[in-house]
C-alpha positions as CSV (number, residue, x, y, z in Angstrom):
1,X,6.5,33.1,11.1
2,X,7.5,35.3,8.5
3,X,10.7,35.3,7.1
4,X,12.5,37.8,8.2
5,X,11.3,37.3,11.5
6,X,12.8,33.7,11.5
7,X,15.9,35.1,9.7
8,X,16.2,37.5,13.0
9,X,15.2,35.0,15.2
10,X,17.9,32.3,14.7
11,X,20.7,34.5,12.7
12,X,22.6,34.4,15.7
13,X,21.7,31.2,16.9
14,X,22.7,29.3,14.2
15,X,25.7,27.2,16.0
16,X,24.2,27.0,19.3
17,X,21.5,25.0,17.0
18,X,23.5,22.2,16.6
19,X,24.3,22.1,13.0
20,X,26.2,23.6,10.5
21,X,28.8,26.9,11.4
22,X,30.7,29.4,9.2
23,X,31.4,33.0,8.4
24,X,30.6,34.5,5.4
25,X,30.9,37.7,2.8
26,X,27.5,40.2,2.5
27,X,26.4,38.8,-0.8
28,X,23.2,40.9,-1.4
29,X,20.5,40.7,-4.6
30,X,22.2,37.7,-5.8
31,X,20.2,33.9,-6.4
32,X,21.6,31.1,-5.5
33,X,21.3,27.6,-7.0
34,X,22.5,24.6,-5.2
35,X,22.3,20.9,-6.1
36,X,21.9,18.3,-3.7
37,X,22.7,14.5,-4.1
38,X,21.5,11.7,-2.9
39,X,22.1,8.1,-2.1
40,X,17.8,7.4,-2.2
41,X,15.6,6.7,-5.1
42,X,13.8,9.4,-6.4
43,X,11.1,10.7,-4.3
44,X,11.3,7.7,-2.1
45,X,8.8,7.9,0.5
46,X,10.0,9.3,3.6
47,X,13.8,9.3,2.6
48,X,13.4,10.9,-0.8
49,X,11.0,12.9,-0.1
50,X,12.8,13.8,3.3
51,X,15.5,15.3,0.8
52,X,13.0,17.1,-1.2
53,X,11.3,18.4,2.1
54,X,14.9,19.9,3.4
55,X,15.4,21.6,-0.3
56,X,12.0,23.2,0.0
57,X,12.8,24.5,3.2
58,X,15.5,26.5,2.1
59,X,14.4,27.4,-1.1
60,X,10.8,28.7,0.6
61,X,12.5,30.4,3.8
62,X,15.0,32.3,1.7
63,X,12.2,33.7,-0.6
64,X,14.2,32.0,-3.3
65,X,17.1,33.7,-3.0
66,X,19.0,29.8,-2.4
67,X,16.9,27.3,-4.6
68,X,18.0,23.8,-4.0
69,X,17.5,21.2,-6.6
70,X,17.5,17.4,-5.3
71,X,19.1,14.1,-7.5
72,X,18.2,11.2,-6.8
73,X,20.3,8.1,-6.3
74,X,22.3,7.6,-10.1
75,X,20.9,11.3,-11.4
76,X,23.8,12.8,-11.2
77,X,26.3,10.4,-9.0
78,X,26.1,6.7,-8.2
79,X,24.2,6.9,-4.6
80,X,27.3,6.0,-2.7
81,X,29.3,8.4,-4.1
82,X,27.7,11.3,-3.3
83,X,30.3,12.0,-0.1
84,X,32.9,12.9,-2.9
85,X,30.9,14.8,-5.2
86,X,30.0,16.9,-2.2
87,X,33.6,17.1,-1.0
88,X,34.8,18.3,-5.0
89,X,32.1,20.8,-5.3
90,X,30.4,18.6,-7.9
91,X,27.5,19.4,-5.6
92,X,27.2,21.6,-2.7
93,X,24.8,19.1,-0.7
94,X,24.3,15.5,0.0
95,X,22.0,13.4,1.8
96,X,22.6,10.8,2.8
97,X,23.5,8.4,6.1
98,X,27.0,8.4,7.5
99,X,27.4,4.8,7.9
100,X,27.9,4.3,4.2
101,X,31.5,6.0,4.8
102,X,33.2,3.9,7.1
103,X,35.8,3.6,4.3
104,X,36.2,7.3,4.8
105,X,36.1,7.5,8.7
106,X,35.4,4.7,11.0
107,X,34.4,7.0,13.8
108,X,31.5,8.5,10.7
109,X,29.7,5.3,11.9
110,X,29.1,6.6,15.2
111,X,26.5,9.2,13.9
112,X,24.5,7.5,12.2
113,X,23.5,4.2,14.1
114,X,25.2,2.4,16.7
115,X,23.5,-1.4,17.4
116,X,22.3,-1.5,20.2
117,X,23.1,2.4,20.6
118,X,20.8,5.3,21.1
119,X,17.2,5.6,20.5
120,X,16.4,8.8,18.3
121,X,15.2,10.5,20.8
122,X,18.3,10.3,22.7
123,X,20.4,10.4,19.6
124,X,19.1,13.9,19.3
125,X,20.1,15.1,22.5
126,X,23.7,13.6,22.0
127,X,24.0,15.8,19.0
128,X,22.2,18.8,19.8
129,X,23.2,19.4,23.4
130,X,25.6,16.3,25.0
131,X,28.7,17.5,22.5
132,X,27.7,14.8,19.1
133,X,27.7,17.4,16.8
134,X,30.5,19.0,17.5
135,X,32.7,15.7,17.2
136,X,30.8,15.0,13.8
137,X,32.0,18.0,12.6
138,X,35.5,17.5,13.6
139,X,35.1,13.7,11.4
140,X,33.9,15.8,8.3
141,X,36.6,18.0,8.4
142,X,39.4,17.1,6.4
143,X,36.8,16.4,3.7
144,X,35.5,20.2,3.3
145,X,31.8,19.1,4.6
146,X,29.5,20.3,7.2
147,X,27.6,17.8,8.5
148,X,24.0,18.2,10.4
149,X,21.4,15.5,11.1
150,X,18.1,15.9,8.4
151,X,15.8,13.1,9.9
152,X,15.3,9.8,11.8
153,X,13.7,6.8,11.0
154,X,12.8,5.8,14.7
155,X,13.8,2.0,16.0
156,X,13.8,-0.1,12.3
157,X,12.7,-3.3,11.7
158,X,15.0,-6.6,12.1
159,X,14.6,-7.3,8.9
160,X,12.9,-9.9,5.7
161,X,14.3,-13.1,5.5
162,X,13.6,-16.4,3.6
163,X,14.0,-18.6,6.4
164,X,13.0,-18.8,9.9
165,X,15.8,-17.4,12.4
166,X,15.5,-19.7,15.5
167,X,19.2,-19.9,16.6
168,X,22.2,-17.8,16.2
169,X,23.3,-20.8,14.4
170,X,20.9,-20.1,12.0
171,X,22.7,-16.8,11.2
172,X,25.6,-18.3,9.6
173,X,26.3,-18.6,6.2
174,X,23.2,-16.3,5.6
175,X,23.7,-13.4,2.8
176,X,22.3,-10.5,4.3
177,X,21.9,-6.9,3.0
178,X,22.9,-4.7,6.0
179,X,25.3,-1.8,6.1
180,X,27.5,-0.4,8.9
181,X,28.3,-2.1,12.1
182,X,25.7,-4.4,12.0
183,X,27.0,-5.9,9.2
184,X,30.6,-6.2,10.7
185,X,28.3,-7.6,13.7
186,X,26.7,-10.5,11.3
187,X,29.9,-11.0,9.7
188,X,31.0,-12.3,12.9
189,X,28.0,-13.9,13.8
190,X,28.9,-16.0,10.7
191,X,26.7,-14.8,8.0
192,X,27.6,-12.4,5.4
193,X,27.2,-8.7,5.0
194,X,26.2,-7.3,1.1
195,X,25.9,-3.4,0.9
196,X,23.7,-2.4,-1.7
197,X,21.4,1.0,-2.2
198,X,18.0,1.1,-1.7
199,X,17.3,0.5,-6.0
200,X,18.9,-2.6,-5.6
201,X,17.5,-4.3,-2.5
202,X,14.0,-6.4,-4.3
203,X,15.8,-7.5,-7.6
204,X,18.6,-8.8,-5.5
205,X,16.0,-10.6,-2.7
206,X,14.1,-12.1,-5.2
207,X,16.4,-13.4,-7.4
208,X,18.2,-15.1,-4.4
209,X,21.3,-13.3,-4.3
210,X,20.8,-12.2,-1.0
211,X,19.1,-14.4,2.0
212,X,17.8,-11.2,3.5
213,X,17.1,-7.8,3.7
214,X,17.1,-5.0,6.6
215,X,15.6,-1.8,5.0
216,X,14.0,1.0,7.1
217,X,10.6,-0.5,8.3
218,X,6.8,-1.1,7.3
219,X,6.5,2.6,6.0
220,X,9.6,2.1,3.3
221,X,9.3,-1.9,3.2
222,X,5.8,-1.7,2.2
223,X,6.5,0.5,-0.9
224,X,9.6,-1.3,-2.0
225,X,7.1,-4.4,-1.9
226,X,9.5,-6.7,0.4
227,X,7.0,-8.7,1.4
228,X,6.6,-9.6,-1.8
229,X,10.3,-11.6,-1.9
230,X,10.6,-12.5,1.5
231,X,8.3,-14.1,4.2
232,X,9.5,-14.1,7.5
233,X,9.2,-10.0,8.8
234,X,11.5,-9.9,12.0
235,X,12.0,-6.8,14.8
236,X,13.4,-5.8,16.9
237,X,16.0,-3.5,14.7
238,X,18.9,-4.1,16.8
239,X,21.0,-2.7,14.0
240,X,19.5,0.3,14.2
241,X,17.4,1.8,16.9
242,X,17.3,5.5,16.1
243,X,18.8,6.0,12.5
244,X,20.2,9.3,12.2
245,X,19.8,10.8,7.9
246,X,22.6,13.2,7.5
247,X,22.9,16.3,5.2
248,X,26.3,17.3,4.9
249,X,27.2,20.6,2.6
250,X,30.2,21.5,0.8
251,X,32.1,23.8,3.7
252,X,33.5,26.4,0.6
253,X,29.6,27.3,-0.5
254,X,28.6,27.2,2.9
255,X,30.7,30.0,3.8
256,X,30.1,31.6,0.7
257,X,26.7,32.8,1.7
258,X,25.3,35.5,3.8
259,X,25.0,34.9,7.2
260,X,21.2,34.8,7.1
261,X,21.2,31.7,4.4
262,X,23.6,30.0,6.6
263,X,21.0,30.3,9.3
264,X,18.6,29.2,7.0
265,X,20.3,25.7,5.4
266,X,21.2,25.1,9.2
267,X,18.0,25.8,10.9
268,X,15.9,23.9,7.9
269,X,18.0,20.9,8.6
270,X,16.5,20.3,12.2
271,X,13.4,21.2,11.1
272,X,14.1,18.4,8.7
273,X,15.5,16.2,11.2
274,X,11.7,16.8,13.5
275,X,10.0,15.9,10.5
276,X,10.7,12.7,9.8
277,X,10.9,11.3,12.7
278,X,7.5,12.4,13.2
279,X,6.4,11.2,9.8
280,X,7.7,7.6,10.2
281,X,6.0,7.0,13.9
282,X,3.0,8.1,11.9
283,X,2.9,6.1,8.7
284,X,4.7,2.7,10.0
285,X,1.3,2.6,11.7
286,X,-1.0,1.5,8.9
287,X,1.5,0.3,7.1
288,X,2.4,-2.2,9.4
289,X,-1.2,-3.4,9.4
290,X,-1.1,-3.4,5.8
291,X,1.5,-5.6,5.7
292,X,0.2,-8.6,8.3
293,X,-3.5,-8.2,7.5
294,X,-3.9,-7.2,3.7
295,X,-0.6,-9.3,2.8
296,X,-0.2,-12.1,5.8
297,X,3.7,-11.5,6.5
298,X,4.6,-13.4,9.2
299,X,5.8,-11.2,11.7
300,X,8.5,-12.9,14.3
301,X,10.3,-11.0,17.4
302,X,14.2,-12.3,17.1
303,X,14.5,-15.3,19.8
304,X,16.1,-13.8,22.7
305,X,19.2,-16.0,22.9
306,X,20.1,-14.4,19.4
307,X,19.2,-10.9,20.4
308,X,21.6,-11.6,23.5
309,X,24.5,-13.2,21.5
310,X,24.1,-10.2,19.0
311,X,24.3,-7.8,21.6
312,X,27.8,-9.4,22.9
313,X,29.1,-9.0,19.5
314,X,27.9,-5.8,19.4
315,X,29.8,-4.6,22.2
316,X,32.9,-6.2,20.7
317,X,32.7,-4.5,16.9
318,X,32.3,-0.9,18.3
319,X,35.1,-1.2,21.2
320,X,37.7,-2.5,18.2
321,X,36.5,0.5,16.4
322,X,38.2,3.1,18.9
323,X,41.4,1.3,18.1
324,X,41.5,2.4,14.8
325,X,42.9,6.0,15.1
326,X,42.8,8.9,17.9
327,X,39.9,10.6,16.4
328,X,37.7,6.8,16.4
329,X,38.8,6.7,20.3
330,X,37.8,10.3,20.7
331,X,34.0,10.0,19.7
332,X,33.5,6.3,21.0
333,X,34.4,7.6,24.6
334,X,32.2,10.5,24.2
335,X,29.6,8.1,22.9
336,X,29.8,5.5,25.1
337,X,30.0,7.7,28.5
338,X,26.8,9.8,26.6
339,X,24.9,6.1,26.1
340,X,25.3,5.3,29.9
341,X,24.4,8.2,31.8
342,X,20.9,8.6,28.9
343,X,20.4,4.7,30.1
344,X,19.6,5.6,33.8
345,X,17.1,8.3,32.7
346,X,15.4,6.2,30.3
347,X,14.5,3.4,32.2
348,X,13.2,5.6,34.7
349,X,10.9,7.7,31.8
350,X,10.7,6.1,28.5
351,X,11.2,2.6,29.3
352,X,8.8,2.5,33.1
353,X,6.0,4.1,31.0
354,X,5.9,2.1,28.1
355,X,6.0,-0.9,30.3
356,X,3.3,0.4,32.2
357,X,1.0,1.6,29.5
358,X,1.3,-2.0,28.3
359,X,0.1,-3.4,31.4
């Protein structure tokens, strides 16, 4: 599609998308330059390069006119400081995921993954067309940003760990790197939450500092060489079935640009957002292979009884979370009502065909 089609085409579309909003001056002739942060290693497959695949978006479907430039985690900012550096202007972008701000917004936890929440393909349709977005964007307000969702990793793994998990007593005391609400959720399974960046994860697993390690899955395990600290390779990722990767832009230089850019940075985002999701069901493939044939991980499914007392824990860490404040109550309801009606549908679709296609 050529550009100016595509600038025609979704100009006035651009909140109905789902994504970012804004009015704006004419601002004609004049080149943009925007720097985005990020809280991944340098062209890190799938994540990284997610981030650089969102810049070249823009950057290609404004004919240059906005050129994005992408940091990687400790470039320019620490990686999980990247939420203020967008919110001062430092940069106009960050991407990122919004569970690494609970200390800025509980309820920011809600959009990026819920345990035992929604899949990514229902995540999506939350956010683009059951009211998601609009309640993320009413989180990110008081800090200047405009939030939109830039990719998915599909269900994640469970998780490397250097012991066998064969009880849910086996869970306590255990020194786990996992962010979010399934860390609150292990914490009260007994074991102990550590939040660290992605940099940070092997030198800390294979020096013992942690016990485990959840990550992404085979795609971005395999690269990071986890398997390489760790033996025992666990799924399901009950932590995180669908994780939603944010970008979030400075609201100011948002709404500095010219309606058709806006379009642009909004409409490149859920292009974004496709794309990954596409490119992890693809590449966790062979890398999954990789991993069991080529490097003999053992791969284990949680015991049930563990999957089931998680699940009741679950439950309990995001109901306390609409106690918090108004807005926390405001998007769990919408989440939780969203969450059961998808439900019904899915084991009617999803769910009856997968089982089938197995038998």
């Amino acid at each position: 599609m050529k550009r100016r089609d595509f600038i025609r085409a979704t100009g006035a579309g651009a909140v109905a998308a789902g994504g970012l909003m804004g009015t704006a001056p004419a601002i004609a002739g004049r080149k943009i330059r925007w720097k985005m942060v990020t809280t991944w290693p340098k062209n890190f497959p799938g994540l990284g390069t997610g981030a650089n695949f969102l810049a070249r978006t823009i950057t290609e479907l404004s004919g240059g006119r906005l050129t994005v430039r992408v940091y990687g985690a400790k470039e320019l900012v620490p990686a999980f400081e990247i939420f203020d550096a967008v919110s001062r202007g430092t940069a106009e972008m960050g991407h990122g995921a919004s569970y690494y701000w609970k200390g800025k917004s509980e309820a920011a936890q809600f959009f990026s993954a819920v345990p035992f929440g929604l899949t990514a393909q229902e995540m999506n349709a939350w956010l683009y067309h059951g009211g998601g977005m609009e309640l993320w964007r009413e989180v990110y307000a008081e800090f200047g940003l405009l939030p939109a969702a830039a990719g998915n990793t599909g269900v994640q793994m469970g998780g490397w760990f250097n012991k066998e998990i064969n009880s849910v007593a086996d869970l306590k005391g255990l020194k786990m790197r996992i962010p979010g609400l399934g860390g609150e959720v292990l914490r009260r399974a007994g074991g102990t939450p550590v939040s660290l960046p992605g940099g940070e994860i092997f030198t800390s697993l294979q020096s013992g500092a942690i016990d485990a390690t959840e990550w992404v899955g085979p795609y971005n395990d395999l690269a990071f060489g986890l398997y390489k600290a760790a033996k025992h390779y666990y799924y399901p990722g009950w932590h995180e079935p669908g994780t939603t990767l944010e970008c979030f832009v400075n609201r100011k230089a948002f709404e500095a640009l010219p309606k058709d850019l806006q379009a642009i940075v909004t409409h490149a985002c859920r292009v974004a957002n496709q794309d990954m999701l596409a490119e992890y069901t693809a590449r966790n493939n062979a890398a999954l292979r990789t991993l069991v044939e080529e490097h003999k991980v053992d791969l284990r499914r949680f015991p049930d009884d563990v999957l089931a007392r998680l699940k009741q824990l679950s439950d309990e860490v995001v109901a306390e979370i609409a106690d918090k404040d108004p807005l926390s109550r405001k998007v769990y309801d919408a989440f939780v009502k969203f969450r059961e009606q998808v439900v019904a549908w899915s084991d009617v679709s999803e769910r009856a065909y997968l089982n089938a296609r197995q038998d």
